[in-house]
C-alpha positions as a printed Julia matrix, in Angstrom:
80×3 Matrix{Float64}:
 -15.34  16.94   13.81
 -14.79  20.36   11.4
 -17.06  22.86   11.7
 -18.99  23.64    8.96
 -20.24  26.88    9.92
 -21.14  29.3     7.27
 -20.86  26.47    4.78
 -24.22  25.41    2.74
 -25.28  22.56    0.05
 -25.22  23.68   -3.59
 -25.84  21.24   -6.45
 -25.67  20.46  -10.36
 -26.68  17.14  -11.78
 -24.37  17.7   -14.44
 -21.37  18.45  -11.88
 -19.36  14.66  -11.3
 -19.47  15.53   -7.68
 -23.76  16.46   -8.0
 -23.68  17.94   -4.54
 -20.84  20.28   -2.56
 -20.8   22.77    0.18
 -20.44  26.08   -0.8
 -18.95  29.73    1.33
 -18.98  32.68   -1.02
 -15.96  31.59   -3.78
 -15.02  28.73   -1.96
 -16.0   24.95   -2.39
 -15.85  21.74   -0.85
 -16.76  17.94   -1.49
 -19.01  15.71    0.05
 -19.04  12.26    0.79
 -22.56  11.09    1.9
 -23.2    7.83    3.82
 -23.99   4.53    1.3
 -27.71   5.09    0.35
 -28.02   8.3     0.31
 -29.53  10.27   -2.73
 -30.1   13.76   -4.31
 -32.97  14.85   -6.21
 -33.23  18.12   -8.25
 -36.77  19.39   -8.64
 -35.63  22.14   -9.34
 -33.02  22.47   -6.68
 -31.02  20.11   -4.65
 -32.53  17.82   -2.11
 -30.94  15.22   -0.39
 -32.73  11.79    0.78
 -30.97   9.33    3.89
 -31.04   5.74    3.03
 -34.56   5.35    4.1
 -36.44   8.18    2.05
 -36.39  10.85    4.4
 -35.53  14.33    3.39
 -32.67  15.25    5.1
 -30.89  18.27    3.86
 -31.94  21.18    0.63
 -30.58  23.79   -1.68
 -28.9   26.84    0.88
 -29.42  24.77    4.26
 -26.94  24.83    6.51
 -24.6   21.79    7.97
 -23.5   21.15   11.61
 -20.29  19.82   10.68
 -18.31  16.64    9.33
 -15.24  14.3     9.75
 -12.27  15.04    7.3
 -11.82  12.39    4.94
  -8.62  13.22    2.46
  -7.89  17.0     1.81
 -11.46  18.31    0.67
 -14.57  15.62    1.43
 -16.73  15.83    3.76
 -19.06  13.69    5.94
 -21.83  15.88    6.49
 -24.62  15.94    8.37
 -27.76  18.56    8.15
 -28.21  20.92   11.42
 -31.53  19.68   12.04
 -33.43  15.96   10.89
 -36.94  17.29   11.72
């Protein structure tokens, strides 16, 4: 598990990743489970497999499992 304090989501739909976490200068990747989706409207959202909004523009993550050098599994602090 990495912690992935200070870290938020940040988004462009015309980025090739769409969705990273962000800490002042510094950026990382994210690789979201199969099914999951982001929306802009106008900012980032992000939607599990089953519809539910999970995670937004600026919202902070709990943490994540390395995968390479710089993705991500992510998950949102809170699913309410």
């Amino acid at each position: 598990m990495t912690d992935l304090e200070g870290w938020t989501l940040t988004g462009d739909p015309s980025d090739p990743q769409v969705a990273w976490l962000q800490s002042g200068q510094l950026r990382r990747d994210v690789l979201w489970p199969p099914g999951f989706r982001a929306v802009f409207d106008p900012t980032i959202r992000v939607f599990d497999r089953t519809g539910r909004p999970i995670v937004h523009a600026g919202a902070g993550l709990s943490g994540g499992c390395r995968v390479g050098d710089i993705t991500y599994l992510v998950e949102p602090l809170s699913f309410d």
